[in-house]
C-alpha positions in Angstrom: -3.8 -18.2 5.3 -2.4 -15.1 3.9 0.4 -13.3 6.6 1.8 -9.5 6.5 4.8 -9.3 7.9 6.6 -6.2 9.3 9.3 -5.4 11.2 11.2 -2.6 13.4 7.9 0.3 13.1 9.7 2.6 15.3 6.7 4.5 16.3 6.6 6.1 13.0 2.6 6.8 12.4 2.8 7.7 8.8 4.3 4.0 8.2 2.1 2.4 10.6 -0.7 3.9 8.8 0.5 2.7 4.9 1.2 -0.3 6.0 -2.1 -1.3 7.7 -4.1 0.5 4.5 -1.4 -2.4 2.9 -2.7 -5.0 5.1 -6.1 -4.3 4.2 -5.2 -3.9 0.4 -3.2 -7.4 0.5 -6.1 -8.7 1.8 -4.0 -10.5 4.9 -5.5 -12.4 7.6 -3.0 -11.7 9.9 -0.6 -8.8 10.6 2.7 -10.5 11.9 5.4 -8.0 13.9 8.8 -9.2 14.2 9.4 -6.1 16.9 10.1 -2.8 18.0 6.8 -1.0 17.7 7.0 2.2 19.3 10.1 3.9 20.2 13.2 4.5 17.6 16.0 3.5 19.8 18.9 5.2 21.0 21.0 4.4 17.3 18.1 5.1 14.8 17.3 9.1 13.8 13.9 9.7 15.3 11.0 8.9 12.1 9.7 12.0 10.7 6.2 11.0 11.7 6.9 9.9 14.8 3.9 9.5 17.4 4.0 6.4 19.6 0.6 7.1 21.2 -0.8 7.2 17.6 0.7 3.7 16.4 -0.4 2.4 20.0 -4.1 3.7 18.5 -3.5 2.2 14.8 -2.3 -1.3 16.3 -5.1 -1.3 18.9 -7.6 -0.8 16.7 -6.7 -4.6 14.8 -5.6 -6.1 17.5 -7.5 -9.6 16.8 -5.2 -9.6 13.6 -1.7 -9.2 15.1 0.8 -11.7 16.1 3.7 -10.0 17.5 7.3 -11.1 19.1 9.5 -8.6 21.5 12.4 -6.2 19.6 15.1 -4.9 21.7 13.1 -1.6 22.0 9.9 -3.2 23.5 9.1 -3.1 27.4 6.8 -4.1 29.7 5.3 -0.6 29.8 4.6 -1.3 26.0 2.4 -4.1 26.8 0.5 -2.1 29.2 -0.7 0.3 26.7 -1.1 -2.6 23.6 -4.3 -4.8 23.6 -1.9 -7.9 21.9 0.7 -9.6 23.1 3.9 -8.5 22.6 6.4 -9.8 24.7 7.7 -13.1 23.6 11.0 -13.3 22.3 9.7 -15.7 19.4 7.3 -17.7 17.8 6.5 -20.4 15.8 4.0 -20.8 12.3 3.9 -24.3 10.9 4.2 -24.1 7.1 2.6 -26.3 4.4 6.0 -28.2 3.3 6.4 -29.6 6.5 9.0 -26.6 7.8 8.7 -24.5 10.8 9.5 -21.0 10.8 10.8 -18.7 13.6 10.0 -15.4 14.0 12.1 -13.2 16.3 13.3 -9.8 15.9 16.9 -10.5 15.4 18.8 -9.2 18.4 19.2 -12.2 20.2 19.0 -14.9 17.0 19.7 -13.9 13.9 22.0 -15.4 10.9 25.3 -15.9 12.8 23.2 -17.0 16.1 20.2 -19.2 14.9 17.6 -20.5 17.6 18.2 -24.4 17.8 16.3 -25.1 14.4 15.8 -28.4 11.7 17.7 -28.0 8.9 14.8 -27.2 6.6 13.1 -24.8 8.9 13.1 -21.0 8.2 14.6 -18.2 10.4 12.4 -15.0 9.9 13.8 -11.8 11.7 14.3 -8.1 11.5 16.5 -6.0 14.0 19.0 -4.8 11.5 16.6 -3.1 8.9 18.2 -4.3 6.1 15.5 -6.7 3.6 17.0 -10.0 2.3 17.7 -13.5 2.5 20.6 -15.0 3.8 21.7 -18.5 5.0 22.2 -19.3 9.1 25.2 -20.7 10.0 23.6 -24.1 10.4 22.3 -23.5 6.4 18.8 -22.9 7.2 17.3 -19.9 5.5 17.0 -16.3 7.0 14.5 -13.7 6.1 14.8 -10.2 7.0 11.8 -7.7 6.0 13.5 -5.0 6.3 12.0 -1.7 8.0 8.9 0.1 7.0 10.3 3.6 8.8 14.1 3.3 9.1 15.7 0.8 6.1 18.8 0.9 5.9 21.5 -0.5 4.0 20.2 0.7 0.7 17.0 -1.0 1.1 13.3 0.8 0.7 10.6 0.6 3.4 9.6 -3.2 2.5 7.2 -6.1 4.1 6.7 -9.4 2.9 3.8 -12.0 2.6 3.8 -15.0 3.3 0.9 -17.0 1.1 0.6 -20.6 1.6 4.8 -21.5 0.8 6.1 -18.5 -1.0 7.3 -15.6 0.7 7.0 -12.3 -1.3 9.4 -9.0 -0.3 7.2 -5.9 -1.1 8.2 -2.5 -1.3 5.9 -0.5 1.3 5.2 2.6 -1.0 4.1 1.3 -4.4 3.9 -2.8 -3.2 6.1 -3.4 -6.3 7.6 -7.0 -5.8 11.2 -6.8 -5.0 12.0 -10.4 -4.5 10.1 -13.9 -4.3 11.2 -17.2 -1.9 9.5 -20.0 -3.0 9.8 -23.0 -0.7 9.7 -26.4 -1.2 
Protein backbone atom coordinates (compact mmCIF):
# COMPACT_ATOMS: atom_id res chain seq x y z
CA UNK A 1 0.00 0.00 0.00
CA UNK A 2 1.29 3.28 -1.21
CA UNK A 3 0.47 6.42 1.57
CA UNK A 4 0.49 10.42 0.91
CA UNK A 5 1.24 12.09 3.65
CA UNK A 6 0.53 15.71 4.48
CA UNK A 7 0.55 17.84 7.16
CA UNK A 8 -0.64 21.46 8.60
CA UNK A 9 -3.01 22.49 5.09
CA UNK A 10 -4.16 25.58 6.75
CA UNK A 11 -7.18 25.93 4.63
CA UNK A 12 -5.07 27.01 1.84
CA UNK A 13 -7.15 25.75 -1.47
CA UNK A 14 -4.47 26.27 -3.94
CA UNK A 15 -2.27 23.59 -1.89
CA UNK A 16 -5.09 21.47 -1.19
CA UNK A 17 -5.72 21.36 -4.71
CA UNK A 18 -1.76 20.43 -5.96
CA UNK A 19 -1.44 18.21 -3.54
CA UNK A 20 -4.54 16.02 -4.24
CA UNK A 21 -3.72 16.35 -8.30
CA UNK A 22 -0.24 14.81 -6.38
CA UNK A 23 -2.13 12.13 -4.77
CA UNK A 24 -3.60 11.20 -7.91
CA UNK A 25 -0.27 11.55 -9.84
CA UNK A 26 1.65 9.40 -7.04
CA UNK A 27 -0.77 7.04 -7.63
CA UNK A 28 -1.51 6.71 -3.47
CA UNK A 29 -4.05 4.59 -2.03
CA UNK A 30 -4.46 6.62 0.80
CA UNK A 31 -4.19 10.31 1.64
CA UNK A 32 -2.80 10.44 5.33
CA UNK A 33 -3.30 14.03 7.33
CA UNK A 34 -1.23 14.56 10.21
CA UNK A 35 -3.63 17.83 11.05
CA UNK A 36 -4.75 21.21 10.92
CA UNK A 37 -6.95 21.23 7.86
CA UNK A 38 -8.82 24.35 7.66
CA UNK A 39 -7.94 27.33 9.58
CA UNK A 40 -4.31 28.99 9.72
CA UNK A 41 -4.10 29.64 13.34
CA UNK A 42 -3.57 32.54 15.37
CA UNK A 43 0.66 32.42 14.75
CA UNK A 44 0.70 31.50 10.93
CA UNK A 45 0.11 34.56 8.17
CA UNK A 46 -3.20 33.71 6.61
CA UNK A 47 -2.34 31.41 3.00
CA UNK A 48 -2.77 33.48 0.05
CA UNK A 49 -5.39 31.05 -1.25
CA UNK A 50 -7.12 30.65 1.67
CA UNK A 51 -10.86 29.25 1.44
CA UNK A 52 -11.78 26.73 4.12
CA UNK A 53 -15.16 25.98 2.66
CA UNK A 54 -13.27 25.06 -0.60
CA UNK A 55 -10.72 22.47 1.09
CA UNK A 56 -13.78 21.22 3.20
CA UNK A 57 -15.19 20.51 -0.78
CA UNK A 58 -11.65 19.16 -2.09
CA UNK A 59 -11.27 16.74 1.03
CA UNK A 60 -14.97 15.71 0.80
CA UNK A 61 -14.87 14.81 -2.39
CA UNK A 62 -12.02 11.63 -1.48
CA UNK A 63 -13.08 11.12 1.61
CA UNK A 64 -12.97 7.06 1.35
CA UNK A 65 -9.11 7.82 0.83
CA UNK A 66 -8.21 9.88 3.95
CA UNK A 67 -6.93 8.89 7.19
CA UNK A 68 -6.63 11.90 9.29
CA UNK A 69 -5.51 12.62 13.14
CA UNK A 70 -6.59 16.13 15.07
CA UNK A 71 -3.88 19.44 14.84
CA UNK A 72 -4.19 21.93 17.43
CA UNK A 73 -6.35 24.00 14.93
CA UNK A 74 -9.11 21.28 14.45
CA UNK A 75 -12.54 21.36 16.37
CA UNK A 76 -15.50 19.65 16.70
CA UNK A 77 -17.21 22.12 14.37
CA UNK A 78 -14.56 20.84 11.76
CA UNK A 79 -15.87 17.43 11.96
CA UNK A 80 -19.27 18.54 11.43
CA UNK A 81 -18.65 19.84 8.05
CA UNK A 82 -15.88 16.86 6.95
CA UNK A 83 -17.33 13.49 5.81
CA UNK A 84 -13.84 11.61 7.59
CA UNK A 85 -12.84 11.40 10.68
CA UNK A 86 -10.80 13.80 12.12
CA UNK A 87 -10.65 13.96 15.55
CA UNK A 88 -8.24 11.57 17.03
CA UNK A 89 -5.17 12.71 18.54
CA UNK A 90 -3.20 9.75 16.78
CA UNK A 91 -3.04 6.72 15.03
CA UNK A 92 -1.38 3.74 14.32
CA UNK A 93 -0.10 1.92 10.59
CA UNK A 94 1.67 -1.33 11.06
CA UNK A 95 4.82 -1.45 8.80
CA UNK A 96 6.33 -4.34 6.90
CA UNK A 97 9.68 -4.60 9.29
CA UNK A 98 7.78 -5.33 12.15
CA UNK A 99 7.61 -1.37 13.41
CA UNK A 100 4.71 0.67 14.27
CA UNK A 101 4.37 4.14 13.37
CA UNK A 102 2.57 7.01 15.10
CA UNK A 103 1.00 9.62 13.38
CA UNK A 104 0.03 12.70 15.43
CA UNK A 105 0.29 16.21 14.56
CA UNK A 106 3.02 17.19 16.89
CA UNK A 107 1.54 19.52 19.44
CA UNK A 108 1.04 17.21 22.09
CA UNK A 109 3.99 14.42 21.08
CA UNK A 110 6.59 15.32 19.14
CA UNK A 111 10.56 14.71 19.37
CA UNK A 112 11.23 15.95 22.93
CA UNK A 113 7.62 14.38 24.11
CA UNK A 114 7.28 10.96 22.25
CA UNK A 115 3.94 8.90 22.81
CA UNK A 116 5.05 5.79 24.92
CA UNK A 117 6.68 3.94 21.81
CA UNK A 118 9.12 0.49 21.11
CA UNK A 119 12.42 1.45 20.41
CA UNK A 120 12.16 0.62 16.73
CA UNK A 121 8.88 2.21 16.05
CA UNK A 122 8.52 5.50 14.09
CA UNK A 123 7.18 8.83 15.33
CA UNK A 124 5.51 10.68 12.23
CA UNK A 125 4.26 14.34 13.02
CA UNK A 126 3.86 17.79 11.74
CA UNK A 127 2.84 20.92 13.87
CA UNK A 128 6.00 22.82 13.48
CA UNK A 129 6.10 23.02 9.57
CA UNK A 130 9.53 22.41 9.25
CA UNK A 131 10.35 18.77 6.97
CA UNK A 132 13.02 16.41 8.42
CA UNK A 133 14.05 13.71 10.47
CA UNK A 134 15.14 13.79 13.80
CA UNK A 135 15.68 11.32 16.72
CA UNK A 136 13.01 11.22 19.99
CA UNK A 137 14.42 11.44 23.10
CA UNK A 138 13.87 7.76 23.64
CA UNK A 139 15.99 7.27 20.03
CA UNK A 140 13.19 6.34 18.00
CA UNK A 141 12.92 8.10 14.68
CA UNK A 142 10.80 11.30 13.99
CA UNK A 143 9.36 12.36 10.70
CA UNK A 144 8.09 15.72 10.08
CA UNK A 145 6.49 16.40 6.44
CA UNK A 146 6.65 19.62 6.64
CA UNK A 147 3.70 22.07 5.37
CA UNK A 148 2.26 22.17 1.97
CA UNK A 149 0.94 26.06 2.62
CA UNK A 150 3.08 27.54 5.42
CA UNK A 151 6.88 25.72 5.58
CA UNK A 152 8.91 27.22 7.45
CA UNK A 153 12.25 27.02 8.62
CA UNK A 154 13.76 27.19 5.19
CA UNK A 155 11.92 24.24 3.99
CA UNK A 156 9.58 24.16 0.59
CA UNK A 157 5.97 23.03 0.58
CA UNK A 158 6.88 19.12 0.87
CA UNK A 159 4.87 15.56 1.54
CA UNK A 160 6.22 12.30 1.77
CA UNK A 161 5.26 8.66 0.76
CA UNK A 162 5.40 6.08 2.44
CA UNK A 163 5.78 2.74 -0.05
CA UNK A 164 6.06 -0.49 1.56
CA UNK A 165 9.35 0.54 4.13
CA UNK A 166 10.91 3.64 2.66
CA UNK A 167 9.67 6.84 3.30
CA UNK A 168 10.28 9.50 0.49
CA UNK A 169 10.21 13.59 1.38
CA UNK A 170 8.84 15.29 -1.84
CA UNK A 171 8.77 18.69 -2.70
CA UNK A 172 4.98 19.76 -3.34
CA UNK A 173 5.64 21.94 -6.54
CA UNK A 174 7.90 19.94 -8.87
CA UNK A 175 7.73 16.30 -6.53
CA UNK A 176 11.60 16.51 -6.90
CA UNK A 177 12.87 14.03 -4.10
CA UNK A 178 14.40 15.91 -1.25
CA UNK A 179 15.34 13.18 1.01
CA UNK A 180 14.76 9.19 1.35
CA UNK A 181 14.31 7.03 4.85
CA UNK A 182 14.79 3.60 4.24
CA UNK A 183 13.82 1.37 7.09
CA UNK A 184 14.92 -1.77 8.08
Amino acid sequence: MKLLIASDLHGDLAAVRQLLQVFEREGADRLVLLGDLLYHGPRNDLPAAYDPKGVITALNGIKEKILAVRGNCDTEVDQMVLEFPILADYAVLPMPCNRLVYLTHGHRYHEDAPMPMGERDILLHGHTHVAGATKCVGGQLCLNPGSVSIPKGGTVPCYLVLEGSTFTQKALADQRVIEIFEIK
